[in-house]
N, C-alpha and C positions, 0 to 999 in steps of 0.2 A: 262808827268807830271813833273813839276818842283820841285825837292826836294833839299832846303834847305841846303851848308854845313854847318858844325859844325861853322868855323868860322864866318861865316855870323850871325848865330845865336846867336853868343856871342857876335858878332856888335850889333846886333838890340837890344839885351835886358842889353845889359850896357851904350845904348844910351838914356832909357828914362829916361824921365826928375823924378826931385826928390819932392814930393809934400806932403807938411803934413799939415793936418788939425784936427781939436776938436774930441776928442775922439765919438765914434759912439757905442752906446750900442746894436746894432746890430749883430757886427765884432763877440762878445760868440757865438749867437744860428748861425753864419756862418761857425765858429769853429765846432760845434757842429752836424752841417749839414754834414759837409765834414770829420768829426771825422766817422759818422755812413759809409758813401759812403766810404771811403777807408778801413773800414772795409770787407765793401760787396765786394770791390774791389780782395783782395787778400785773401788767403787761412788762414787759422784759426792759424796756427803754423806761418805763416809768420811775423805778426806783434806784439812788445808786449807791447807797449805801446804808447799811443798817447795822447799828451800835446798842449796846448796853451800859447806860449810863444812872446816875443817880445812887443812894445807898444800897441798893438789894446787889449792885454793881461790883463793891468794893467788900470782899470776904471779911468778916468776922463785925462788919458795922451794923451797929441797930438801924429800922429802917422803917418806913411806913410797908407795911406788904404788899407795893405795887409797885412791879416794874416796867422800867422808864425803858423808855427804847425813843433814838434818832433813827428820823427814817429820813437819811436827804433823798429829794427829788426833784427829775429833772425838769420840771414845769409846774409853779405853783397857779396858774390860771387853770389850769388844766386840770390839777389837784384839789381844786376848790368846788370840783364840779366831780370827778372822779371818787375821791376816797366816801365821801357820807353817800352816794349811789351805793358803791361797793359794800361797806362797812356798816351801816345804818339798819339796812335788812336782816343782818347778821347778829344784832342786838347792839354795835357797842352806841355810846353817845359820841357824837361828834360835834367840836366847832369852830369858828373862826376866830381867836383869839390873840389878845398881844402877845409878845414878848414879857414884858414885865408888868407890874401892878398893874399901872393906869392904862387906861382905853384908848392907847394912840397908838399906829405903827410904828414897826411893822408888824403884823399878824401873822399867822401859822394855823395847820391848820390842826386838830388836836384832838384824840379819841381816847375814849377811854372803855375800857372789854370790862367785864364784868364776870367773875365765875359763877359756877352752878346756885351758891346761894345767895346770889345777888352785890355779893361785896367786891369790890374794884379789884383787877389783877394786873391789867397792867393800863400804863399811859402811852400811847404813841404819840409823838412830837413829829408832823410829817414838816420837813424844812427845806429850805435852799442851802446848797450845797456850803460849808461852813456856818453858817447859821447858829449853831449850837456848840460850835469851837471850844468855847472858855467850861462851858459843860462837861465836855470831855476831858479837857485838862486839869479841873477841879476833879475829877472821878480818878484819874491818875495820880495826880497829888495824894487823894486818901491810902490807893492801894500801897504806894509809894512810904509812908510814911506813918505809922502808928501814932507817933504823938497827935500830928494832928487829925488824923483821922479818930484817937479816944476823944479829944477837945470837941472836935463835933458830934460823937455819940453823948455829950455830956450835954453839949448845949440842945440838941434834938430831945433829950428824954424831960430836959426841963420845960421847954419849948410846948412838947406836946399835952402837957401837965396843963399850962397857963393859959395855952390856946386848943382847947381838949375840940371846942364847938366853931373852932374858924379857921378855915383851912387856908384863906387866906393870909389872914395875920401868920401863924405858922411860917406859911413860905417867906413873907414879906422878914421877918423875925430874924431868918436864916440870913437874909444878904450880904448883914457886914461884915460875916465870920469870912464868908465866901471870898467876899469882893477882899477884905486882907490879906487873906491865903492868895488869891489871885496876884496881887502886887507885890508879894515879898520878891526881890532880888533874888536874882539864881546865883549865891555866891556862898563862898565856904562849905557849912553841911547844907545848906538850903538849896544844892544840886543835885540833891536827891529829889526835888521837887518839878525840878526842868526840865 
């Protein structure tokens, strides 16, 4: 039987292509589905929290159609040996990955499920407990705020245009819209954002 190496793997899946389309009110109770399943999944102590984060997240936003889920847990030595056991045999990909662009820690550990025709449905993020903090509060910021949340269905739809074959330029593309919304001051109207 042919198995897969690591690097192969990480060809195949930062090869496909980048596609956004109108928000799908669906993507919650998909969330929602797979919130319950990786419950049953793993041991009761293992996981302690589990969010919906990223576009499919925040209603009416364009979005790549895979939803992001944080899964903090309570032991990532644990987790690094537990979830691709778990989760690998089930089909999704799994792997040990940064935090941001470059290949230095900290790591996480990071799967991705695949639906019936083989296309990505969602990403799990499994983390240490805040881990993915500014995540969550950039996902609240959109829901929070149309303007900026049209600003980034504007820079996303150009984004995916320019970077149709590199999913990582894409993500990379995204950060300083991010990281500015991240800093603005909670003061005046921008306390709709804190």
């Amino acid at each position: 039987m042919y198995k897969e190496t690591l690097e192969q793997k990480i060809k195949r899946v930062i090869a496909e292509s980048v596609d956004v389309v109108p928000h799908n009110p669906e993507w919650s109770e998909l969330f929602e589905i797979e919130k319950v399943h990786m419950r049953a999944c793993f041991p009761d102590d293992f996981i302690l929290r589990i969010e919906h984060f990223g576009s499919t997240a925040v209603p009416g936003l364009l979005a790549k159609p895979i939803v992001d889920m944080v899964i903090e847990i309570s032991d990532e030595e644990r987790g690094r040996k537990l979830i691709p056991n778990v989760l690998e045999p089930q089909g999704y990909d799994c792997f040990w990955r940064p935090i941001g662009n470059e290949n230095v820690p900290p790591y996480f550990t990071w799967c991705i499920k695949r639906d019936e025709t083989g296309q990505r449905s969602h990403h799990l993020h499994f983390v240490k407990r805040g881990f993915k903090d500014k995540d969550l509060r950039f996902r609240d910021v959109l829901r929070k705020n149309s303007g900026i949340a049209n600003q980034y269905a504007e820079l996303k739809a150009n984004l995916a245009i320019e970077h149709k074959n590199d999913r990582v330029a894409y993500t990379a593309a995204k950060g300083e819209f991010i990281r500015r919304v991240l800093d603005m001051p909670c003061t005046g109207h921008l306390r709709l954002i804190c």
